[in-house]
N, C-alpha and C positions, 0 to 999 in steps of 0.2 A: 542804698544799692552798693552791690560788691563793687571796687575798682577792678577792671580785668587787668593782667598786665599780660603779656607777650614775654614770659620767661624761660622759653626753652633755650637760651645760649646763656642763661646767666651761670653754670657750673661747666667744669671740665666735660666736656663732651668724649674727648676721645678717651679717660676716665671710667666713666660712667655714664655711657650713651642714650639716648632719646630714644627709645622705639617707638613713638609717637601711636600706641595704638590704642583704639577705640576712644583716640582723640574727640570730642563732643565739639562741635561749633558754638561760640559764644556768639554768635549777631555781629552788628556791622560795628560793636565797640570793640569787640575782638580786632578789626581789622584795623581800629584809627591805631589801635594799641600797635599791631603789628608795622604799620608805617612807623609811627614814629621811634620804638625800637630802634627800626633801620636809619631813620634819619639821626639819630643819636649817635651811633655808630659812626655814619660818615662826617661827621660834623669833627669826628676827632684824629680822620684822616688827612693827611695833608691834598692839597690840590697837584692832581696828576698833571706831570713832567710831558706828557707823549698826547700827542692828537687824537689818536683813537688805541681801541684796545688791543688791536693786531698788534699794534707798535711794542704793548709790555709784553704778550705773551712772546715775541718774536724776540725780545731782548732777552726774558727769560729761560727761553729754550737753547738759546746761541750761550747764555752765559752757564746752561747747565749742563752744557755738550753732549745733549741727548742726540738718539740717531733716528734716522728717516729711513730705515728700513725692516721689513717684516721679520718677526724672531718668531711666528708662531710653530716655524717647522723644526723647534728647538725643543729640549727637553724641559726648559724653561725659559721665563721672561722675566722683562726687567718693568713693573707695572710704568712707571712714567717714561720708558718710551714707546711702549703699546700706546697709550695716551696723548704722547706727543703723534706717532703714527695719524691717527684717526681724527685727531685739530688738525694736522696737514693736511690733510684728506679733503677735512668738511668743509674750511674755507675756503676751498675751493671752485665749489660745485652748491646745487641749488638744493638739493637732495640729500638725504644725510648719507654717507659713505660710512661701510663698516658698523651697519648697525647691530649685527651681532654682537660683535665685539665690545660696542658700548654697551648691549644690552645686560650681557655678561657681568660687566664691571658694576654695572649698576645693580644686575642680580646680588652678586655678592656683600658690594657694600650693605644694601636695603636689609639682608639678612645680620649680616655682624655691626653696621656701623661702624666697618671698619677696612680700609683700602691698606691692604697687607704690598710690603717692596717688591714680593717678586711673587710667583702662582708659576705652577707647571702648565704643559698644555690641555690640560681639563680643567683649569681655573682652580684649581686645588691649594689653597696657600700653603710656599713653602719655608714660611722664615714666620716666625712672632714678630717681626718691626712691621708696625703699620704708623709711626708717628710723623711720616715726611708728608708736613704738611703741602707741597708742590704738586703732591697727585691728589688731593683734595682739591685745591684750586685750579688743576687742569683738567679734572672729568667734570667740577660743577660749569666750570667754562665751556666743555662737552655739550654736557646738559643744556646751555642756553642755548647755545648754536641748534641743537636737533629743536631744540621747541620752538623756535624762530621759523626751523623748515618746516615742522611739522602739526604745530599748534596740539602736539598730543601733552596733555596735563602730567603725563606720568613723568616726564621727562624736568619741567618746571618742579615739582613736586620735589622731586630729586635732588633737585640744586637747591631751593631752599634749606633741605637739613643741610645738604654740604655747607652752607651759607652759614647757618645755625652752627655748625662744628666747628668752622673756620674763625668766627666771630669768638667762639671760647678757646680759640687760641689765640688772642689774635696778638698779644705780649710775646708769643713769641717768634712774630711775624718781623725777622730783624732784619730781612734784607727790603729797601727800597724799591725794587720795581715787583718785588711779590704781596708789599703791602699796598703799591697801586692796584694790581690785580686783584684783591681784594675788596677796592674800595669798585673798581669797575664792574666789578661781578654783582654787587651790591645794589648798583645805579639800574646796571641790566635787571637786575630780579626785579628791583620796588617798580619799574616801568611797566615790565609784562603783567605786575598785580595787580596795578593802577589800572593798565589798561583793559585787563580780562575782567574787574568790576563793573568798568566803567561800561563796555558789553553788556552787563549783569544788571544793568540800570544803577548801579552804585556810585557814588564819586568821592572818591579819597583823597582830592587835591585840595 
């Protein structure tokens, strides 16, 4: 029998992207393949500095002196702090806040695989730099927060590629509390999979 592996992060993602389509389910060996992937991954992270993950994103936002206020009635925006915006927002409140706006970002990314530095106000990207990796790891941290509220798959779904993108770069993840973020985003996704199987009558543990 084939070995399955779980290889969608093993080349340059932002490269040469995933469009993950008419993906086929391999069974539930596909899925052990997919945990351990992930648990490979984190096994090579260091252990996080901060008690929970409010703690890194909250470090990481103060250290990238993004701003908390709305720019959408501007000719353009700056993608990571619309982003940061809408994390403000959602940890707030029990409901997802600005789902447009997420939905938007996620429209875009899902079609290009690619989270462009700034878009005008019709989401139009206006610059070729999409390689900051920080608004990758702050819309899949998006993405968990809304599936949390929402238990809507599209959202989970989401953050996994982000995960898978993130994961193929993950060498050049040189700052410390954005490689925490990475490693927490990680713990969030394998749990919600674990536990959406385990629903499923499946158990991954």
């Amino acid at each position: 029998m084939k070995k399955i592996e779980y290889d969608y992060s093993d080349r340059d993602l932002l490269t040469v992207p995933e469009k993950y389509q008419m993906t086929a389910f391999e069974g539930i060996e596909f899925l052990y393949s997919y945990k351990k992937s992930r648990e490979d991954v984190l096994k090579t992270i260091e252990t996080c500095q901060y008690e929970n993950w409010r703690d890194v994103v909250s470090e990481i936002l103060d250290s990238n002196k993004l701003v908390s206020k709305n720019k959408m009635g501007q000719e353009k925006f700056v993608t990571r702090d619309l982003l940061n915006i809408i994390y403000k927002e959602n940890v707030r409140t029990l409901e997802i806040q600005r789902r447009d706006l997420l939905d938007q970002i996620i429209k875009k990314f899902e079609i290009r695989k690619k989270i462009f530095v700034t878009y005008n106000n019709q989401f139009k990207e206006i610059t070729e730099e999409y390689s900051d990796l920080l608004n990758y790891l702050l819309l899949s941290i998006n993405c968990i927060l809304a599936y949390q509220k929402s238990h809507n798959l599209r959202y989970l779904n989401t953050s996994l590629k982000l995960n898978d993108l993130i994961i193929s770069q993950i060498k050049s993840l040189t700052e410390k509390n954005m490689m925490e973020l990475c490693k927490i985003l990680l713990q969030l996704e394998l749990e919600s999979i674990v536990e959406l199987c385990r629903k499923k009558g499946i158990e991954l543990q």
